[in-house]
C-alpha positions as CSV (number, residue, x, y, z in Angstrom):
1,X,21.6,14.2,-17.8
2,X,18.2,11.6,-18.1
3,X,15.0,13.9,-17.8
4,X,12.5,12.0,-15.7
5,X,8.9,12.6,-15.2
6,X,9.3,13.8,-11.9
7,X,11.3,17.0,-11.8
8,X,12.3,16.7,-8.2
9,X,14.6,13.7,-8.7
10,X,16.6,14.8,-12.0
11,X,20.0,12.5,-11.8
12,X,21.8,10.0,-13.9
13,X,20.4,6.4,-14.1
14,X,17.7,4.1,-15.1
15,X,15.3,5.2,-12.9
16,X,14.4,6.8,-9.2
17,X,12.9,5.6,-6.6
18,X,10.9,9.0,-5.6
19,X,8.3,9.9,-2.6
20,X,7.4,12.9,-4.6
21,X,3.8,11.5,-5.3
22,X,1.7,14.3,-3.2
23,X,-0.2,12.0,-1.7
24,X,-1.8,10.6,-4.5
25,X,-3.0,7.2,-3.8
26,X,0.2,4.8,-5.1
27,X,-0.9,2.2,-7.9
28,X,1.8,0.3,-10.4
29,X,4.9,1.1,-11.1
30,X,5.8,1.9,-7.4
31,X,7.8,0.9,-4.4
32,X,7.5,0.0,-0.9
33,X,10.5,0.5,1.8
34,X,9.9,-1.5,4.6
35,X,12.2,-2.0,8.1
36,X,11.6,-4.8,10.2
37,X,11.1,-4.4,13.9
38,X,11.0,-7.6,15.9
39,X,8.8,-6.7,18.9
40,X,5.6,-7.4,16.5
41,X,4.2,-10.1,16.5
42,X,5.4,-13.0,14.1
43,X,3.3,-15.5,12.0
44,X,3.4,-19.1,12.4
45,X,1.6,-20.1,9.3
46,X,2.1,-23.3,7.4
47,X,0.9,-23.6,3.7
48,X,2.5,-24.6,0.0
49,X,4.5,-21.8,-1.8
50,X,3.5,-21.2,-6.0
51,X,7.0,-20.8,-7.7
52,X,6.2,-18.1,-10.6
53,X,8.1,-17.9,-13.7
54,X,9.7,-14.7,-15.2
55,X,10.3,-14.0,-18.2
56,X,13.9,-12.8,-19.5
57,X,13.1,-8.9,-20.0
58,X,11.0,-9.4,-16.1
59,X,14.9,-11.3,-14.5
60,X,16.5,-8.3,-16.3
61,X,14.9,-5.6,-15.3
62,X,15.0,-7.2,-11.6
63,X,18.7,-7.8,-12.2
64,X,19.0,-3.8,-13.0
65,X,16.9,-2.2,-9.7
66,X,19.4,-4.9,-7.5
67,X,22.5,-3.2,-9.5
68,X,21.4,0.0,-7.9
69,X,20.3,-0.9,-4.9
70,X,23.8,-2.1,-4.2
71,X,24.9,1.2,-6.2
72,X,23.3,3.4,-3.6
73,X,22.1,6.0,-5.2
74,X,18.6,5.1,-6.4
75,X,16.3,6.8,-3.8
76,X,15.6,11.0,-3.8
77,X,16.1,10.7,0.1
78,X,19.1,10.0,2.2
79,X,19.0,6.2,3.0
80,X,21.2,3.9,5.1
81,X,20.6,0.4,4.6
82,X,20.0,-1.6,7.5
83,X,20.3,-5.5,8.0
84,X,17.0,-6.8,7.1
85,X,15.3,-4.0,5.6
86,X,13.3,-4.9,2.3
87,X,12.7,-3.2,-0.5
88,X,9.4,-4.1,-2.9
89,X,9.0,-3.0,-6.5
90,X,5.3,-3.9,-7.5
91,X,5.5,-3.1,-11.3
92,X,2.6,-5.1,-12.7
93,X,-0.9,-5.2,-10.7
94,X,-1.5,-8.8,-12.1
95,X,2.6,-10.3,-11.4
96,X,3.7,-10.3,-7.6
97,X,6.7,-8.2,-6.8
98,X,10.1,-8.2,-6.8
99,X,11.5,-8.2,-3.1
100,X,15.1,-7.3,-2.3
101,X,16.2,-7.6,1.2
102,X,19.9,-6.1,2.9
103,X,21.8,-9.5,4.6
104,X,24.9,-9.3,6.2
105,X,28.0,-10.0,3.6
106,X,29.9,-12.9,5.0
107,X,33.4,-12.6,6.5
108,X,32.9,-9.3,6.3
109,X,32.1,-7.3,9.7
110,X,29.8,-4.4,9.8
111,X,29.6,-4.8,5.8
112,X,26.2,-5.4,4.2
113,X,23.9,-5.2,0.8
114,X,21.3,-5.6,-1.2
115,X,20.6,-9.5,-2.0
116,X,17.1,-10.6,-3.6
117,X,14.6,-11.5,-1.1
118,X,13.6,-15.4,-1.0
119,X,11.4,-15.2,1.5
120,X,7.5,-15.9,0.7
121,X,4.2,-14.5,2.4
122,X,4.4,-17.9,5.0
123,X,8.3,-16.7,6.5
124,X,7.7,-15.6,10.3
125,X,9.3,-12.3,10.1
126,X,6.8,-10.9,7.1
127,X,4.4,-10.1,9.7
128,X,6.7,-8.2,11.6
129,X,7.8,-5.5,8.7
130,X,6.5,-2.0,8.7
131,X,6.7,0.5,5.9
132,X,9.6,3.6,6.2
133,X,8.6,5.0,2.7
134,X,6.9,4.4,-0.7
135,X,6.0,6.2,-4.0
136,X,6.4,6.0,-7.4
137,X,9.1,4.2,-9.5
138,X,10.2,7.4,-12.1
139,X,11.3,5.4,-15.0
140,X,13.7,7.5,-17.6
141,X,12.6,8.9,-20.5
142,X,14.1,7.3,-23.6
């Protein structure tokens, strides 16, 4: 068994995604869950896009918290993933995040997962997201 930091979410893997942070203001490594609901308002906003560059250890990692998403068994709370739900990992207060989003799987009825969000802060339905849960990302112990 991995020991994490946070006692309260002690299972196998990389890491948890935990909302055991007693209300302690949230700063870097954490996570944001979000759920979008359409009757907000959306943004019409038009503007230029800044394409970042990662580095290979920054596309890995982000390559490991999309293997469990899709694995299911990342969070210390009983989540079902709904389409268009988004998930935000803000690991580094100076980098932007890395967004993951739940689409539809095609040909595939009532089947969906994790995908990595492409969406940018000008996409209409941004505005329209509200938060289900956050807290700390627990990273294992080596």
């Amino acid at each position: 068994m991995v020991e994490y930091a946070c006692r309260m979410c002690e299972t196998g893997g990389e890491f948890r995604f935990c909302t055991c942070a007693d209300d302690e203001p949230l700063a870097p490594p954490m996570w944001v869950l979000e759920r979008h609901d359409p009757t907000l308002p959306g943004q019409r906003v038009k503007g230029r896009v800044r394409v970042l560059d990662w580095s290979d250890d920054e596309l890995s990692s982000r390559d490991s918290i999309l293997a469990a998403l899709r694995e299911g068994d990342c969070f210390d709370f009983a989540y079902e993933a709904d389409v268009g739900d988004v998930f935000e990992v803000r690991y580094d207060a100076g980098r932007p995040p890395w967004r993951y989003r739940v689409e539809p799987v095609a040909d595939q009825v009532d089947t969906v997962e994790w995908a990595i969000d492409t969406s940018d802060k000008l996409t209409f339905w941004r505005t329209q997201m509200v938060q289900v849960s956050a807290g700390p990302v627990d990273w294992a112990a080596s």
